[in-house]
C-alpha positions as CSV (number, residue, x, y, z in Angstrom):
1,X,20.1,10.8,-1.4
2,X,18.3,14.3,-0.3
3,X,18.7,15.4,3.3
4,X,16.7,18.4,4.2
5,X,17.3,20.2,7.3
6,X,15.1,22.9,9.1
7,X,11.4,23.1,8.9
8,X,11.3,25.4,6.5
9,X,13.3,23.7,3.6
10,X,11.4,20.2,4.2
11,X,7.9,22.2,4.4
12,X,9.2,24.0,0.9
13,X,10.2,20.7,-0.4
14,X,7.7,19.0,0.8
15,X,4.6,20.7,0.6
16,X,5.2,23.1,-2.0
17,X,7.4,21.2,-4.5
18,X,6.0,17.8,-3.8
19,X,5.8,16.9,-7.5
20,X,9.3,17.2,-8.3
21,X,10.8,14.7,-6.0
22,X,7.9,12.1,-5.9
23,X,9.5,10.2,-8.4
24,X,10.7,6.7,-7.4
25,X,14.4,5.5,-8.7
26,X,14.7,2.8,-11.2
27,X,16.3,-0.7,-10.8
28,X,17.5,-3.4,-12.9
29,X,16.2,-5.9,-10.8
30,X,12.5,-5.0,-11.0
31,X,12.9,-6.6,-14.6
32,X,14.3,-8.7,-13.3
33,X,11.1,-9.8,-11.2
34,X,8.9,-9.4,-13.6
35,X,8.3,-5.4,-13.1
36,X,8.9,-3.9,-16.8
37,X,7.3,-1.2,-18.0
38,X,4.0,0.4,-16.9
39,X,3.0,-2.4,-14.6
40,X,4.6,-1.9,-11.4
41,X,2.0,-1.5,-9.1
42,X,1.3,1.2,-7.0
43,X,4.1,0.7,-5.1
44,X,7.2,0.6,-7.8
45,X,5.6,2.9,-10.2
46,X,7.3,6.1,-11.2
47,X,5.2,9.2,-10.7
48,X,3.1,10.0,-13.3
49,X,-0.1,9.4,-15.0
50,X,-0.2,6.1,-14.3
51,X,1.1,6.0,-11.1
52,X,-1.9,8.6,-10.4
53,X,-5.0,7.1,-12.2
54,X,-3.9,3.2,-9.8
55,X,-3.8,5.2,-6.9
56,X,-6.7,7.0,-7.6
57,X,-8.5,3.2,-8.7
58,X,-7.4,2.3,-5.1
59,X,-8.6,4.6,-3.2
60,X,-12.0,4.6,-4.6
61,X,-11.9,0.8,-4.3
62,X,-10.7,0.7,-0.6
63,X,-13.0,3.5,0.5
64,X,-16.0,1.3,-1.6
65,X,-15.2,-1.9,1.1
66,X,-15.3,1.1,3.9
67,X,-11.5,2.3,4.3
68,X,-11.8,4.7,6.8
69,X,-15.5,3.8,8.6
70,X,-15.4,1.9,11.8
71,X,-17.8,-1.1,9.7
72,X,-14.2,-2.1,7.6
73,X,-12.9,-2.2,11.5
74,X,-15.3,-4.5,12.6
75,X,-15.4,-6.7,9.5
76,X,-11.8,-7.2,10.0
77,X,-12.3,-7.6,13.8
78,X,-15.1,-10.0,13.3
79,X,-13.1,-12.1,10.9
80,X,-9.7,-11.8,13.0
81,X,-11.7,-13.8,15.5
82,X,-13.5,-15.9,13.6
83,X,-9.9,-17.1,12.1
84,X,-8.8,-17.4,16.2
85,X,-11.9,-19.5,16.9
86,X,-11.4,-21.7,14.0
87,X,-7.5,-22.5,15.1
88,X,-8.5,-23.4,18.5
89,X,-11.5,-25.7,17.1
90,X,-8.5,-28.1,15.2
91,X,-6.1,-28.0,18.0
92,X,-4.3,-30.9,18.5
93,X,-4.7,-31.8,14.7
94,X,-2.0,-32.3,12.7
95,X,-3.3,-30.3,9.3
96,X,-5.2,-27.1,10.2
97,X,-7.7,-26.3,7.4
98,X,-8.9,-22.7,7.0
């Protein structure tokens, strides 16, 4: 474990030497869930080429479906309520079907 302390150690660490701690530890149980090798996911990747070119994949992908633009916001807000209405139209019912 890293604790930094004062503002200007964590903007040092943090800003400047960002690449050196971005790494992710390693454990035996993401074998364990399937996670070997290269194919962790964004998420459980170490830092590296790989890591970089998915998140760099992702991005592009989410900002393609309009991460970041009030339309994804309203897609998401339209839908949210479509899913609402469509739970109150099988109330009562004992399967709801979506």
């Amino acid at each position: 474990m890293v604790v930094l302390n004062g503002y200007e150690v964590m903007k040092e660490t943090l800003i400047n030497r960002s690449e050196e701690i971005a790494d992710r530890p390693e454990f035996p149980i993401y074998e364990k869930l399937g996670f070997a090798g290269e194919t962790k996911g964004l998420v459980l990747a170490r830092y590296g080429s790989s890591w970089k070119e998915q998140r760099r994949f992702t991005l592009t992908t989410l900002r393609n479906f309009g991460m970041g633009k009030k339309s994804l916001e309203e897609r998401v807000t339209e839908e949210a309520q479509f899913l609402c209405s469509e739970f109150k139209s099988q109330k009562g019912t004992s399967q709801v079907f979506v």
